[in-house]
C-alpha positions as a printed Julia matrix, in Angstrom:
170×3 Matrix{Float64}:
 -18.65   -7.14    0.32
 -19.22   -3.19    0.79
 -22.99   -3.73    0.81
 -22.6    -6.1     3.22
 -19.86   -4.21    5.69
 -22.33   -0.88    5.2
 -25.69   -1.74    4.13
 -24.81    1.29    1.07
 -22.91    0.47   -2.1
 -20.69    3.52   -2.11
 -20.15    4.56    1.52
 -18.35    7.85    2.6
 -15.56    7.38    4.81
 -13.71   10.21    6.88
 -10.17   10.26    7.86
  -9.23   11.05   11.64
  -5.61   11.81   11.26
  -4.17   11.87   14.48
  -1.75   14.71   15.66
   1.97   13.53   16.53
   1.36   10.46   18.54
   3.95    8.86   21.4
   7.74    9.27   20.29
   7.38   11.63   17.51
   8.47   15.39   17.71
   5.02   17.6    17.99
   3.19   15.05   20.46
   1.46   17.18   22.74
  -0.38   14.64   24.8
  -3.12   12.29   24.24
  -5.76   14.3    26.18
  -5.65   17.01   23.27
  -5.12   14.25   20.45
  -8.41   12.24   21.76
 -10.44   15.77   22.03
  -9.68   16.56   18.24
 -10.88   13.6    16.69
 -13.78   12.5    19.08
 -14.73   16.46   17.56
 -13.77   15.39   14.09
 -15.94   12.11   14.65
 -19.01   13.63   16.0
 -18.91   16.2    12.98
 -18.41   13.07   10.35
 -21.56   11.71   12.68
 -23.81   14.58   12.1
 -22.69   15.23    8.67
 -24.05   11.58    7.66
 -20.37   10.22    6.89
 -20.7     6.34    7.1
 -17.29    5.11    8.48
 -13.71    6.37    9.7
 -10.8     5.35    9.76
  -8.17    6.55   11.61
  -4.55    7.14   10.98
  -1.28    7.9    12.52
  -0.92   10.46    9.01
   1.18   13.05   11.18
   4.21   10.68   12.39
   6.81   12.01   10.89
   8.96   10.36    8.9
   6.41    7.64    8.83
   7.83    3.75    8.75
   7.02    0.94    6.35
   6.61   -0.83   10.46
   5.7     1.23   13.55
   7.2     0.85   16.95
   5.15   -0.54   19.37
   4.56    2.78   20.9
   2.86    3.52   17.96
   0.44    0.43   18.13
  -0.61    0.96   21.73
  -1.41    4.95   21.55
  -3.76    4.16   18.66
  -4.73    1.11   20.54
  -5.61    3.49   23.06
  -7.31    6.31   20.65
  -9.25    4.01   19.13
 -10.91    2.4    21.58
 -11.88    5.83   23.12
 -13.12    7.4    20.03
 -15.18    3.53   19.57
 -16.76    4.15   22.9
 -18.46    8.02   21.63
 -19.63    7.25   17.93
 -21.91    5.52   16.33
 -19.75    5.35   12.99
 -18.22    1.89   11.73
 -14.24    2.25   12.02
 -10.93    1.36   10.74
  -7.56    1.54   11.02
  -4.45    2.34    8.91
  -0.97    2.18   10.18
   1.44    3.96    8.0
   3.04    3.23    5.82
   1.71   -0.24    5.22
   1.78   -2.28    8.86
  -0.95   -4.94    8.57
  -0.05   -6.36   11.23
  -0.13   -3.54   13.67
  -3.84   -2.74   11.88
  -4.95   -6.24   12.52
  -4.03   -5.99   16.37
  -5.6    -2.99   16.79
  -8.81   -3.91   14.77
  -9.26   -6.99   16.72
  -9.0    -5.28   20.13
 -10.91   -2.1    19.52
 -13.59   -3.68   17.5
 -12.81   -1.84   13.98
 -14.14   -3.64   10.91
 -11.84   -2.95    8.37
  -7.86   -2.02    7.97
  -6.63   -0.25    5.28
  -3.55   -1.67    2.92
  -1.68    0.36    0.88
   0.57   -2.01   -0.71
  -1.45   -5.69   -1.18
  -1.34   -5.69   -4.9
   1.82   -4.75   -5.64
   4.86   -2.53   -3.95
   5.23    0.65   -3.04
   7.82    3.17   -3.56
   7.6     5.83   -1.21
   9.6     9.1     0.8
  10.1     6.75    3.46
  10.91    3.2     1.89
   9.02    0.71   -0.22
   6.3    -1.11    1.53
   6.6    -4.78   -0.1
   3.2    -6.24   -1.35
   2.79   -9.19    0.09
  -0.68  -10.5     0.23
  -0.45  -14.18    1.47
   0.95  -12.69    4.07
  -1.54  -10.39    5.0
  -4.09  -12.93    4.68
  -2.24  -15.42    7.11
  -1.88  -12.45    9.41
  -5.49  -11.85    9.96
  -6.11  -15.68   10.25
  -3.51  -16.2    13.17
  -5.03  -12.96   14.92
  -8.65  -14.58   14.28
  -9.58  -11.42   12.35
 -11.22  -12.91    9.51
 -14.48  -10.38   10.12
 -11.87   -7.41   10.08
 -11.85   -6.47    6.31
  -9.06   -5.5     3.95
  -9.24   -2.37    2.25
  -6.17   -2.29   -0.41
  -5.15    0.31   -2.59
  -4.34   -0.28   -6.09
  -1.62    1.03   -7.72
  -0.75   -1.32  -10.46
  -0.1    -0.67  -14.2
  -1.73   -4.41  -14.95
  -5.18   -3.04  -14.85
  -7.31   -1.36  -18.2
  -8.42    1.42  -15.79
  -6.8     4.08  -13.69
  -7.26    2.54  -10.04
  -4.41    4.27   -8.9
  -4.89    5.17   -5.08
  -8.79    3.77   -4.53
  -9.12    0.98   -1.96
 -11.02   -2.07   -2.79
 -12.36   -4.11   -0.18
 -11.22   -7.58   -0.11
């Protein structure tokens, strides 16, 4: 599935942490949010990353599920930053919102969300994010996102090697 998403086996993949976004303490606007990662994306361009992804990492406390105000400023971030790069993109919504990933995928034309609890839960600062893979699967088929891959992150003791924080694509 990688090879096929990238055309590489072992793509490179920056991170475009957004600043503060809408309704968190420290949001200074989206004109100087947007600037700062169509910067970082340009330098992750030239640099010869293969993907981003970007992230609300800087909303403070984060939530297991983000308010819509969330959703639509990186609805809105996203598709900006899609119009001036080349690079593939995703999306992850902290702490684990699939849903609001999905949505945001399927409008701004990102390939792949990110999943940090699909295998199994979560404990976390802000709450435990609940792994619940059926219906993260069901959620991608009612948004007719079945192109948008699944990155998940595995965190579980079940497995004979240390997996602990590397996303698999599903």
């Amino acid at each position: 599935m990688v090879k096929k998403l990238f055309g590489i086996d072992k793509p490179i993949i920056g991170a475009l942490h957004f600043t503060p976004l809408l309704g968190f303490s420290g949001f200074n606007g989206f004109e100087d949010i947007l600037k700062a990662a169509v910067s970082d994306a340009k330098a992750f361009e030239s640099g010869g990353i293969d993907a981003i992804i970007i992230e609300n990492n800087y909303d403070l406390p984060h939530r297991i599920m983000v308010e819509p105000e969330t959703v639509a400023s990186m609805t809105y971030l996203g598709s900006e930053i899609k119009k001036k790069t080349k690079l593939r993109l995703g999306v992850s919504v902290l702490w684990n919102d699939y849903r609001a990933a999905f949505a945001i995928a399927k409008v701004i034309g990102a390939e792949f969300i990110r999943v940090p609890a699909f295998v199994d839960d979560a404990k976390t600062d802000f709450g435990t994010a609940i792994a619940e893979p059926e219906k993260v699967k069901d959620c991608r088929k009612r948004l007719s996102a079945e192109h948008v891959q699944i990155f998940a992150d595995l965190n579980s003791s079940n497995f004979n090697t240390t997996l602990t924080g590397n996303p698999v694509l599903l």
